[in-house]
Each structure stands twice: as structure tokens, then as C-alpha cells.
N, C-alpha and C positions, 0 to 999 in steps of 0.2 A: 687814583682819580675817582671819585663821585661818580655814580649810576647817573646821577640829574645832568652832571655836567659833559660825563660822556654822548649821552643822548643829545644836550643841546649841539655838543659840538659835530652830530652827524646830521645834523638839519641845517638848507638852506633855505629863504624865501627869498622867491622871484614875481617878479611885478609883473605880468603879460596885458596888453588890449586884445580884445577881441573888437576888429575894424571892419565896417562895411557900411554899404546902401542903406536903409529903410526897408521894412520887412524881409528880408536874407536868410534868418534864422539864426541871428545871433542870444536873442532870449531862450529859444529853445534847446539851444544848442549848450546853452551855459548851467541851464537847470537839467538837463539828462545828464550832465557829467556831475552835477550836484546830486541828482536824486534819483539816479539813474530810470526817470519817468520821463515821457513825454507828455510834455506841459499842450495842449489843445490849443489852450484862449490864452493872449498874452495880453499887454497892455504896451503900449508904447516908451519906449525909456525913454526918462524923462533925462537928458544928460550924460547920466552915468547910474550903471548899478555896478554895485563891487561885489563880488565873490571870495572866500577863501577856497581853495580846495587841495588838501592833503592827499597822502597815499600815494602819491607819486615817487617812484624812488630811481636815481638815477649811483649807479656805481655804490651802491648801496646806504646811500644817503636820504633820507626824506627831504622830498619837495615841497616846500608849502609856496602855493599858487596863491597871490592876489591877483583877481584876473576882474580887469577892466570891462564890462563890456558899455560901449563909448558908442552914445546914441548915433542913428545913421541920419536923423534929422537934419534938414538944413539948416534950419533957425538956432539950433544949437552947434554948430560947425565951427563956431567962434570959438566954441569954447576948449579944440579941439588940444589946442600947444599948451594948455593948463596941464590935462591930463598924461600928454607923453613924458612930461618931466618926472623920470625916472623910471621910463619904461623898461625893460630886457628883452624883450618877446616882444610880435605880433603874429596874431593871427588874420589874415584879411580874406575875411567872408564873403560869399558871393551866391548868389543863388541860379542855379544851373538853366534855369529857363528863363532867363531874362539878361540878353547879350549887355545890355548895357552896364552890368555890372562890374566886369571889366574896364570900362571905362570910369568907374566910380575907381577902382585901384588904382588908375593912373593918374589922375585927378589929384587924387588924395597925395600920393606919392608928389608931384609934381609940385601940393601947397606944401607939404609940408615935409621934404624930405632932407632939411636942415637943419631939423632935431632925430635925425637918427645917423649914427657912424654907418661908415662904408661896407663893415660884415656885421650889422643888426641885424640878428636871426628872426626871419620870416618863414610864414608857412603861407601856401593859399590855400584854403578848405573852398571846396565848392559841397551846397548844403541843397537840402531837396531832392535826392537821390532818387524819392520813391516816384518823384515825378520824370525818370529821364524820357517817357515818353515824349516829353513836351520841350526836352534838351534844344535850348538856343546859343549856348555858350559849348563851342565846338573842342574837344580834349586837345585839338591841332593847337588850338586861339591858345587854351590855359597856359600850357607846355612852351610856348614861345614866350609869354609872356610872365613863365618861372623862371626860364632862362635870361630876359631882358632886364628883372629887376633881382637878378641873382637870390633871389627865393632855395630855400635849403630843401624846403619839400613843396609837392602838392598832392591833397585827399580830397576825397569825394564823399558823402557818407550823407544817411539821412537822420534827423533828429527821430522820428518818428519808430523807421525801421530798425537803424542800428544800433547794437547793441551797448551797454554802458563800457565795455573793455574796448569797442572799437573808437569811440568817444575819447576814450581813457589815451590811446596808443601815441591818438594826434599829436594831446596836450603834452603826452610822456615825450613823443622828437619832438617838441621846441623845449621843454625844458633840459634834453640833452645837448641841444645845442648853443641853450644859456651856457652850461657848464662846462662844455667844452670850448668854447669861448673866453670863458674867466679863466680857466686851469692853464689856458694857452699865457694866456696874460698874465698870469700867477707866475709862471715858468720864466716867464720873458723878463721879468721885475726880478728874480730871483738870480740870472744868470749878470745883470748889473750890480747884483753887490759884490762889492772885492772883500777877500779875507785876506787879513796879514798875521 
């Protein structure tokens, strides 16, 4: 076998959003795992900005991430069932001092929870870490409502302060849990073919 071809054959790529409110820290959050800097001044995404991000390696495989981040804007919310088609992942952002963001997850989940299967690997990140002084979205609230929408993990972590590996870990579980998910299904398609 081919160097070229072995290496393609040990790479996946996985589609993820990164979903949430308006200012949360989904820009910041998406450029620290890019450039492992914290980005200050942002700008409002206009829509959608797309990301690659590699280096990810799951069971020894490279991860290539296209990772969604899918504006928190209202005006843009319409546009939202464009971009889940063909998602694998989400991650749903929330920023830890402002209760209502929780409610922006259910919401969300509630318009639109007919373009994702039953076990769609979710993560909750609550984002702003450096501000937990000002914590209004209570660890009690998150954790019920990991458990309510069967969420695989939930992180806390701040763009600012954390580091690029802790950034790195979040995205690393959901993309284990893409894979674990497909390999489940892999197995399962595998065990319906008959040999004669």
C-alpha cells in the first residue's frame, strides 16, 4: 500500500457547530483552538464562519474538524436548518453569567430538534470562566440539564485564560464521541451481512 494512501486512509473529517446565544464566546473560543491566542475584539458573525482544525487524533486516526460556528443572531436564525445538514457534533455554548443562556439551549433544541438523531453527540461548554465571580448559570441548573437533553459531556473553560490543550480536550470528546458513534454503526451494518 502507498505512504499517500495509508495516511489518507487514517484520517477522518467531521462536521461540528459550535451553537449558542449572541456574544457567549463562540468566536473566541473557535480562534484559541485555531491559533491558540486569545482574540480581544471580535466582530459579529455574520451567519456562519467555518473553521478547519486538525491535530486532533482519536484511536490513532487524524481528525479534521470543519467546525461551524453558526451566528447566535436572531435575524439570522432562519438560516439555522441550512447549516445542520450534515452535521456530526455540536457543541452548545453558553456563557456562565447570564442565566438566560440556558434558555437559548432549549429553545434551540425545541425549534430544531428534528434534524438531529436520538444519540447526536452533544457537549455543553459554558465559556467566560475568568468571570465566575459573576456566575448566574448555577453547575446545579447545567448538570440537570446535561442529563435532560442526554448531553455526553459538560466543560467550563475560559477563552481567555485556558489554555490551548484545554480548548483542544473539549473538541478531542466530541470528536470521540463522533467515532464512537459511527464505529458503533459500522459494527451494527457489519453484523447484517450474511456469508455463505
Amino acid at each position: 500500500m502507498a505512504i499517500a494512501q495509508y495516511l489518507e486512509d487514517k484520517q477522518f473529517t467531521y462536521k461540528i457547530g459550535l451553537i449558542g446565544d449572541k456574544d457567549v464566546g463562540k468566536t473566541t473560543l473557535n480562534h484559541k483552538l485555531e491559533n491558540g491566542k486569545f482574540l480581544k475584539k471580535t466582530f459579529k458573525t455574520l451567519g456562519v464562519d467555518i473553521k478547519v482544525k486538525r491535530e486532533i487524533y482519536v484511536n490513532n486516526y487524524e481528525i479534521k474538524m470543519i467546525i461551524f460556528d453558526i451566528s447566535g443572531e436572531e435575524r439570522f436564525y432562519f438560516l439555522t436548518p441550512t447549516y445542520l445538514k450534515g452535521l456530526e457534533g455540536i457543541i452548545f455554548v453558553y456563557d456562565i453569567t447570564k442565566k438566560e443562556g440556558i434558555n437559548y439551549i432549549k429553545k434551540w433544541l425545541k425549534d430544531f430538534e428534528k434534524y438531529l438523531s436520538k444519540d447526536f453527540p452533544i457537549i455543553l461548554l459554558g465559556c467566560k470562566l475568568d468571570l465566575k465571580e459573576e456566575r448566574e448559570v448555577m453547575k446545579k441548573d447545567i448538570k440537570k440539564l446535561t442529563q435532560e437533553i442526554s448531553a455526553g459531556f459538560h466543560y467550563e473553560c475560559s477563552s481567555k485564560l485556558s489554555d490551548e490543550k484545554t480548548i483542544k480536550n473539549i473538541f478531542s470528546s466530541l470528536a470521540k464521541m463522533i467515532y464512537t458513534k459511527k464505529e458503533k454503526k459500522r459494527k451494527n451494518n457489519y453484523k447484517d451481512i450474511i456469508f455463505y
